[in-house]
C-alpha positions as CSV (number, residue, x, y, z in Angstrom):
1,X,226.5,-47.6,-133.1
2,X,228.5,-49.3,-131.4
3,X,230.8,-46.7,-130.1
4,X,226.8,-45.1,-128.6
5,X,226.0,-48.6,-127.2
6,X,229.3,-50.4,-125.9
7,X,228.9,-54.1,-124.6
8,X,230.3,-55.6,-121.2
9,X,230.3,-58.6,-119.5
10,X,228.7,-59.8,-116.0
11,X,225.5,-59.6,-114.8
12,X,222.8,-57.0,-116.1
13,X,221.0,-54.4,-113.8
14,X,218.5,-52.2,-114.4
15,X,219.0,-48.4,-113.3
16,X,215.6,-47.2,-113.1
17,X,212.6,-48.7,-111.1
18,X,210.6,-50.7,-113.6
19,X,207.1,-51.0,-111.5
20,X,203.6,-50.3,-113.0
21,X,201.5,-51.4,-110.0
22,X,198.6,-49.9,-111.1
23,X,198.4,-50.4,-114.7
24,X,199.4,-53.9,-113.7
25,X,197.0,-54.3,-111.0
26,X,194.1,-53.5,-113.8
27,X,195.5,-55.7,-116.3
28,X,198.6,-54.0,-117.7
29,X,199.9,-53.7,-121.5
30,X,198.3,-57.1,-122.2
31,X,195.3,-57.6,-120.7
32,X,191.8,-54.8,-120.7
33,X,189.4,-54.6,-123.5
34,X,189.4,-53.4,-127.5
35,X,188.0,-49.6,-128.2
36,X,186.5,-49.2,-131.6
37,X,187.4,-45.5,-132.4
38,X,189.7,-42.8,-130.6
39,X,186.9,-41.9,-128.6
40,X,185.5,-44.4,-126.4
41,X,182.4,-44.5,-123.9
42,X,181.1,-46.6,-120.8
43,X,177.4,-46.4,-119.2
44,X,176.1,-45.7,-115.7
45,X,172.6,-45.5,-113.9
46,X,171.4,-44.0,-110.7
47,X,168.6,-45.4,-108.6
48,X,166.4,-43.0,-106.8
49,X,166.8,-42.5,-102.7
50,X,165.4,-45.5,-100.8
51,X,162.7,-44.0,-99.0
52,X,160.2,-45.7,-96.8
53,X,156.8,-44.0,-97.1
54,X,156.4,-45.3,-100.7
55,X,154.0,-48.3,-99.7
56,X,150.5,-48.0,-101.2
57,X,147.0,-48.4,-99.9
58,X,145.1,-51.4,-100.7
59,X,142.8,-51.1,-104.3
60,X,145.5,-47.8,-105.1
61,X,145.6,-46.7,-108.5
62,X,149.2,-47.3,-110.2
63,X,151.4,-44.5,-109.2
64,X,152.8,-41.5,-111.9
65,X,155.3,-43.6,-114.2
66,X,158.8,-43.2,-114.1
67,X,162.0,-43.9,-115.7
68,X,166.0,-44.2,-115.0
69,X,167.5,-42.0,-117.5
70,X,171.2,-43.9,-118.5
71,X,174.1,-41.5,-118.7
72,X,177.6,-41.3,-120.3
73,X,180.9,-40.9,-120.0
74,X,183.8,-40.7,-122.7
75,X,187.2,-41.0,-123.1
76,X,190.7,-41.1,-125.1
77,X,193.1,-43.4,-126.4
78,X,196.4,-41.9,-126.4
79,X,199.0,-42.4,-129.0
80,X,202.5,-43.9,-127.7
81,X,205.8,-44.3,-129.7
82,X,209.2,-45.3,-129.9
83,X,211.9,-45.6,-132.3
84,X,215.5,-47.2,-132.3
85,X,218.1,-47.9,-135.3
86,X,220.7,-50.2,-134.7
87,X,223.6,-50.3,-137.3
88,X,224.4,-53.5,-138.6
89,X,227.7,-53.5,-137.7
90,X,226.3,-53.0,-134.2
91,X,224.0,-55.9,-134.5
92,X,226.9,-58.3,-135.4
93,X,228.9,-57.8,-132.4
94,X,227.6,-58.8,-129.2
95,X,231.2,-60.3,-128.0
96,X,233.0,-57.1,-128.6
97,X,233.3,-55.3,-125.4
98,X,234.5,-51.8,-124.1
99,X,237.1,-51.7,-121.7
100,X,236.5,-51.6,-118.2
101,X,238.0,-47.8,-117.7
102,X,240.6,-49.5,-115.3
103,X,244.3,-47.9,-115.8
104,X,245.5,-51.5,-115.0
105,X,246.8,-53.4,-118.0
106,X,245.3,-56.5,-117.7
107,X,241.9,-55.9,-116.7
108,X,241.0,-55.5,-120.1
109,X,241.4,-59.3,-119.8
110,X,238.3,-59.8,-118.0
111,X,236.6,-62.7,-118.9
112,X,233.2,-63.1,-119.2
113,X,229.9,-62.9,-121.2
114,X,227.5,-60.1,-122.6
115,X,223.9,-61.2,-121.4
116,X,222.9,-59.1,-124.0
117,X,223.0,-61.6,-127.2
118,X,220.6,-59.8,-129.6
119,X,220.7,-56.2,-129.3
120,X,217.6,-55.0,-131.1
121,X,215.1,-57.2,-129.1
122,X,216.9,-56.1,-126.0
123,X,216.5,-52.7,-126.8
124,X,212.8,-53.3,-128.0
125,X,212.0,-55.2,-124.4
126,X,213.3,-51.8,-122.9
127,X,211.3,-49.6,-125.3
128,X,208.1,-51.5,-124.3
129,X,209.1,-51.0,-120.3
130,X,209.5,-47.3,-121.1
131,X,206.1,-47.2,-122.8
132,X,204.7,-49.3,-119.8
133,X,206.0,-46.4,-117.4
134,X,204.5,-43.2,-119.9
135,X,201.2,-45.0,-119.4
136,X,201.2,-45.4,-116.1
137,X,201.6,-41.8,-115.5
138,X,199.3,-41.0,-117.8
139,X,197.0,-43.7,-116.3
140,X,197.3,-41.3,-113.0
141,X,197.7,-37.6,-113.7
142,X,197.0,-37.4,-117.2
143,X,194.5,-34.3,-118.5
144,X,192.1,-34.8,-120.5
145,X,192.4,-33.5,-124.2
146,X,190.4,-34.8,-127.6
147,X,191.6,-31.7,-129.9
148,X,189.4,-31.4,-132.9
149,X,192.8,-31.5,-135.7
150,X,195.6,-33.3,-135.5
151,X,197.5,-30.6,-134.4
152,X,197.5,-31.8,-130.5
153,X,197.9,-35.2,-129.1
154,X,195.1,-37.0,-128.0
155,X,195.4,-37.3,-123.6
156,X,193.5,-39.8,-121.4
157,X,192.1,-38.6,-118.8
158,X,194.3,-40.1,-116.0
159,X,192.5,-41.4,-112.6
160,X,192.7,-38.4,-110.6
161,X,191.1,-35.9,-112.8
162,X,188.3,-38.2,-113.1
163,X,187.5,-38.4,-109.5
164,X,185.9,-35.8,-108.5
165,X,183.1,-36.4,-106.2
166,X,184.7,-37.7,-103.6
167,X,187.7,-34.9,-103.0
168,X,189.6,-34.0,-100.0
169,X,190.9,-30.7,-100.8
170,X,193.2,-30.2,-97.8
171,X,196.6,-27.0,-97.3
172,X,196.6,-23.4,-96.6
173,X,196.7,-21.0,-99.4
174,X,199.6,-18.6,-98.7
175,X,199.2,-16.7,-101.8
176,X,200.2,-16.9,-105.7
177,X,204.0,-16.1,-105.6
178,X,206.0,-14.3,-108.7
179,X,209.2,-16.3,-109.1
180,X,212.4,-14.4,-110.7
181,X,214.8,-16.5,-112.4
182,X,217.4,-14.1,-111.3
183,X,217.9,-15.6,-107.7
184,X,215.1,-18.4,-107.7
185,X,212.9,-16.6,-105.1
186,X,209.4,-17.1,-104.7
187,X,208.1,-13.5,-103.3
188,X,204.4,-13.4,-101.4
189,X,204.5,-10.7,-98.7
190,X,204.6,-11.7,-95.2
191,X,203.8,-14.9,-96.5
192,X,204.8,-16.6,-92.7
193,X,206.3,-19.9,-94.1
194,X,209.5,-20.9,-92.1
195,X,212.6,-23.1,-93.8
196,X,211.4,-26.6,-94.0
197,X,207.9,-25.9,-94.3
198,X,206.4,-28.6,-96.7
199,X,204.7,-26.8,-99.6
200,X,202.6,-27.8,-103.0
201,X,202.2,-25.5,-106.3
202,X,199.1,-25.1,-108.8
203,X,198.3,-23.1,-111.4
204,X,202.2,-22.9,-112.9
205,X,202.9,-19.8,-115.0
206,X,205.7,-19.0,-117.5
207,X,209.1,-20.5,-116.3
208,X,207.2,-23.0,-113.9
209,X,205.9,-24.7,-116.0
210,X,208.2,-27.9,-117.1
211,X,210.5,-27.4,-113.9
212,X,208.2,-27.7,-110.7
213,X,205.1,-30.0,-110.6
214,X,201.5,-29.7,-109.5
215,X,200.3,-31.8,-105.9
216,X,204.2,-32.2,-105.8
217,X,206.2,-31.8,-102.2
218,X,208.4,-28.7,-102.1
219,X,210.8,-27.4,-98.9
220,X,211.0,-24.1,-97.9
221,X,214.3,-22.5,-97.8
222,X,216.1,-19.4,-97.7
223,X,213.4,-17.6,-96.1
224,X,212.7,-13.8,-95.8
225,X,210.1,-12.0,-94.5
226,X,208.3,-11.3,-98.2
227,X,210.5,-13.7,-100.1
228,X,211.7,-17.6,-100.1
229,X,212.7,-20.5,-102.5
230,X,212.2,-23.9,-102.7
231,X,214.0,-27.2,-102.8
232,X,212.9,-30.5,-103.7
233,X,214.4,-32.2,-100.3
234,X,214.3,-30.6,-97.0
235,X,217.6,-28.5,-96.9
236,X,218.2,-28.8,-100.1
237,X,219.5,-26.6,-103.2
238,X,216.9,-23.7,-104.4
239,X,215.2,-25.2,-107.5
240,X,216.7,-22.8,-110.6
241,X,214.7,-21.5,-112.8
242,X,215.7,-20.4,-116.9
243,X,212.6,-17.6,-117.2
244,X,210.1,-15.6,-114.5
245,X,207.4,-17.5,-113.8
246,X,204.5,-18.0,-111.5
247,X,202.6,-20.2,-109.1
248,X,200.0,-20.7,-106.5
249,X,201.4,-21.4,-103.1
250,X,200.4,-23.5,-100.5
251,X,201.0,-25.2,-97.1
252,X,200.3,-28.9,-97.0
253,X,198.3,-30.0,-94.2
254,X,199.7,-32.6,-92.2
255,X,197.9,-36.3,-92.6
256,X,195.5,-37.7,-90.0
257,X,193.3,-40.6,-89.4
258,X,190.1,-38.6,-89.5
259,X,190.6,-37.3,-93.2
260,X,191.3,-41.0,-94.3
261,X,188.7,-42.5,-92.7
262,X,186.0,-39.1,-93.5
263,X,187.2,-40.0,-97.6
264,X,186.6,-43.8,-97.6
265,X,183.1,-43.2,-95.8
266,X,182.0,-40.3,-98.7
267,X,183.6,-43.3,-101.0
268,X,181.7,-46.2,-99.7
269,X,178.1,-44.4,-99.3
270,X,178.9,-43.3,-103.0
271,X,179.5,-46.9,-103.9
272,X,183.1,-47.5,-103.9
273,X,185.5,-49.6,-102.3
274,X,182.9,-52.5,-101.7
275,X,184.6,-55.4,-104.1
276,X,186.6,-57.4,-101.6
277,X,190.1,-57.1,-102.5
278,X,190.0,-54.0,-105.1
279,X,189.4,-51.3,-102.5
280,X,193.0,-49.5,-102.7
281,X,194.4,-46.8,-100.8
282,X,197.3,-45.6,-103.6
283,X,200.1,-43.4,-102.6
284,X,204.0,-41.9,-103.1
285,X,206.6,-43.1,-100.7
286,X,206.3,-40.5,-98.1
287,X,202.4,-40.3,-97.8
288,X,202.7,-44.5,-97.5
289,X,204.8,-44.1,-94.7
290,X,202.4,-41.7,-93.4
291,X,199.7,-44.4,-93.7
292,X,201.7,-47.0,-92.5
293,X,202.0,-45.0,-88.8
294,X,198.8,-43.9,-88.7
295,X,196.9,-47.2,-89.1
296,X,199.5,-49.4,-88.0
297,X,202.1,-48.1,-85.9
298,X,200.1,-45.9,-84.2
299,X,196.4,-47.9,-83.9
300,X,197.1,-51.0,-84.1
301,X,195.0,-51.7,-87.3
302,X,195.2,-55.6,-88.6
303,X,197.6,-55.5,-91.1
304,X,198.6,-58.3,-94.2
305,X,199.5,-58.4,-97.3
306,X,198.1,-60.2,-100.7
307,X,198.9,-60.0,-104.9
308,X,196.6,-57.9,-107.1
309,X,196.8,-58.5,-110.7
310,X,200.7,-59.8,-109.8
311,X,201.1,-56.6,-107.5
312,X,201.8,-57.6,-104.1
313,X,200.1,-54.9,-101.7
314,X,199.7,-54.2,-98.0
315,X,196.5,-54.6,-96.4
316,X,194.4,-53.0,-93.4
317,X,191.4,-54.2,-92.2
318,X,189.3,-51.0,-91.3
319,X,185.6,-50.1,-90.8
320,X,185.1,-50.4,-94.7
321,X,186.6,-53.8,-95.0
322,X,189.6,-54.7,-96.0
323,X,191.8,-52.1,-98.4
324,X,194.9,-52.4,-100.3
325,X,197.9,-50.1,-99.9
326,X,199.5,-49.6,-103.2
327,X,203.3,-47.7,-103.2
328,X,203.1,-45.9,-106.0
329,X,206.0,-43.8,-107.1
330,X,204.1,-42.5,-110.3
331,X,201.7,-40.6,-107.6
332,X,201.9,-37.1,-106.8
333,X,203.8,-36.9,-103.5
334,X,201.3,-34.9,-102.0
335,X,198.2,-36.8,-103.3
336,X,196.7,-40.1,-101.9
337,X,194.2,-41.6,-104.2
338,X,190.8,-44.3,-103.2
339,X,190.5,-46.7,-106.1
340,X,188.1,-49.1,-106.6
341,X,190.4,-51.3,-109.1
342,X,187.4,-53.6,-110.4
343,X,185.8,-50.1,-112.3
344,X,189.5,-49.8,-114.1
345,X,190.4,-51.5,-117.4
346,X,192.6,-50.6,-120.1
347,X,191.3,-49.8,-123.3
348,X,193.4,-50.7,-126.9
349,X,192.3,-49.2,-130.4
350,X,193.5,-52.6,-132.4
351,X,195.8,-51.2,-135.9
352,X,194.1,-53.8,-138.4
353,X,196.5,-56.4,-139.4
354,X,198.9,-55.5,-136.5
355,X,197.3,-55.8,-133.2
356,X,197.7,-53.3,-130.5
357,X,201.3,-52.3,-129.4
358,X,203.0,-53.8,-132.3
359,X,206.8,-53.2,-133.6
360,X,207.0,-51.9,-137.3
361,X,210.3,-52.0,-140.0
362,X,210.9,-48.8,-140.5
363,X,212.3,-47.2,-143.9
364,X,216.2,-47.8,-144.1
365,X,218.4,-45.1,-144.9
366,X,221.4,-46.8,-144.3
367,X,223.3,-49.5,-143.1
368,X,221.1,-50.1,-139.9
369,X,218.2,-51.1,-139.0
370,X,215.1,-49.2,-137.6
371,X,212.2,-50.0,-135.9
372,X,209.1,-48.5,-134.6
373,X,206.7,-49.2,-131.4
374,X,203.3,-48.1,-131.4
375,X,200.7,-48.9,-129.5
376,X,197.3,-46.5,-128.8
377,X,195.7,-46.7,-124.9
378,X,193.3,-45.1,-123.2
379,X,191.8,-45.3,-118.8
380,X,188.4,-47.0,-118.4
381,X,187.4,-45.8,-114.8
382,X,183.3,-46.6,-114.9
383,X,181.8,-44.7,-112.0
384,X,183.7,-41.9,-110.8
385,X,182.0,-42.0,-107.5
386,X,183.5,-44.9,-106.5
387,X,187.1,-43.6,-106.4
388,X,188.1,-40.8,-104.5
389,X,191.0,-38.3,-103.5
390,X,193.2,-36.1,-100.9
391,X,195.0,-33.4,-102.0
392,X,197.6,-31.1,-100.3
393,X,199.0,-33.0,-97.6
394,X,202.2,-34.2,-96.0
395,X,203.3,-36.6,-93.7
396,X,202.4,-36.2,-89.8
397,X,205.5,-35.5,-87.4
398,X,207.9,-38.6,-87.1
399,X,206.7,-40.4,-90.1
């Protein structure tokens, strides 16, 4: 209404970081390829070793027949929605504006214009953005579910549970910590972490879950000899928590060159990162700037830049060619993940007669009117051993 959604006048900025770069860089909400169910499959092969002492003798009889046996691989697409309702009398008035909050009496004289001249396909272009942002999560870290009822919702099996040849596990487990709501403290006896300490959590139990995040950065804080609690920035206020809960505890490793380099090799002999210009290197902010020492600052190694499906990315040039380095704020903080962006494609389950994210009239119920997104997406991400992973680690001193 439009005492919810007062107008103004001047220029219009967005509040929250818009960026996709990966869904983009794979051909975002527009571009990827049609899925003919809920359920979707892709192909592979395998070729035996090379070997050389196959060669026969001269006059040989044909050697024991054999066969490459084809294999499969399924996933999901998941189901995303939005709703708005606009009253009419909202609608219809795009040049009345809210005053500016100043106590000065004539600065409700402003002058100006409301860029916003049709409220229901503005808020419809933002709908589609937040939509754009839920996938590309989901894209990354999303679990795999096809539930056999309608009672769940269908999940896509994001790009990091898929990989899971090629897997860096790094961190020190310091133990699985009961946390009491009372006082937010984590308690693991003589658990030997010191304020600061850089930390990640798995296996989240009871009031855990929904307030701290898995292959997420956590700070030390408050420390005791058998107890401690956690903030999300170094120094910062104890994370609170509504109920007990639970979690696994441990120490992220600091990053070096060696683990990098030791991941894209197990990628590259596996068959990844080999398509010039897909070979990406995709990370959170800290871990980037982590990179961005290591391989430039600190070795020297030849660095560019270059657009990826629209997504301008950093580049390297290292002893597996050249790889892109994708900021990614959608990324676990603690993760960095090897993607070989040519295997990636969006798949879309076309509604007949609608097309794939379309907008829908809603019933009205009153003097507004209401409309509905929907749109149903799923990750292709062909041959899992061509992507790969690091897990549990933090940025080396002075990045």
């Amino acid at each position: 209404m439009t005492f919810d959604l007062p107008n103004y006048v001047g220029e219009l900025f967005a509040a929250t970081p818009e960026d996709t770069p990966f869904l983009s860089a794979i051909g975002g909400l527009t571009g990827g390829e049609p899925a003919e169910a809920v359920i979707f499959q892709w192909q592979g092969y395998d070729l035996r070793d090379a070997d050389d002492s196959r060669q026969r003798v001269e006059g040989a009889a044909a050697p024991t027949a054999e066969a490459r046996k084809r294999f499969n691989v399924t996933n999901v697409v998941e189901i995303h929605m939005e709703a708005l309702e606009l009253t009419y009398t909202k609608l219809a008035t795009p040049n009345q504006f809210a005053s500016t909050g100043s106590n000065h009496t004539g600065a409700v004289g402003l002058r100006g214009s409301n860029p916003v001249t049709s409220e229901l396909d503005w808020q419809i272009a933002q709908h589609l953005k937040q939509i754009a942002r839920d996938v590309e999560r989901s894209f990354i870290t999303g679990t795999f579910n096809n539930p056999s009822t309608n009672a769940t919702a269908r999940r896509t099996r994001g790009i990091m549970e898929a990989t899971e040849s090629n897997v860096s596990t790094q961190g020190t487990l310091v133990g699985t910590a009961v946390i009491e709501a009372d006082d937010e403290t984590f308690t693991i006896a003589a658990h030997g972490l010191a304020n600061g300490d850089t930390v990640t959590l798995t296996t989240l139990t009871g009031g855990a879950v929904g307030v701290v995040k898995a292959d997420t950065h956590y700070y030390v804080v408050s420390t005791a000899t058998n107890t401690f609690k956690l903030a999300a920035k170094p120094g910062g206020t104890a994370i609170a928590f509504s109920t007990d809960g639970g979690a696994a505890v441990y120490k992220a490793t600091p990053l070096t060159e060696a683990m990098v380099l030791d991941l894209l090799q197990d990628t590259w002999t596996n068959g990844g990162i080999q398509e010039s210009g897909m070979a990406t290197l995709m990370s959170n902010a800290t871990l980037k700037r982590a990179l961005t020492k290591i391989f430039i600052t600190d070795k020297d190694y030849q660095e560019s830049s270059r657009t990826v499906g629209g997504v301008r990315v950093q580049t390297i040039e290292t002893d597996f060619g050249t790889l892109n380095l994708m900021l990614n704020r959608h990324m676990p903080t603690s993760a960095i993940q090897v993607v070989s962006l040519e295997q990636c494609t969006p798949r879309f389950l076309p509604i007949p007669g609608k097309g794939f994210l379309f907008v829908d009239e809603l019933a009205k119920v009153g003097a507004a009117e209401k409309r509905m997104i929907y749109g149903e997406i799923g990750l292709e991400y062909g041959n899992e051993k061509t992507h790969g992973k690091i897990l549990r680690v933090t940025a080396p001193a002075g990045a």
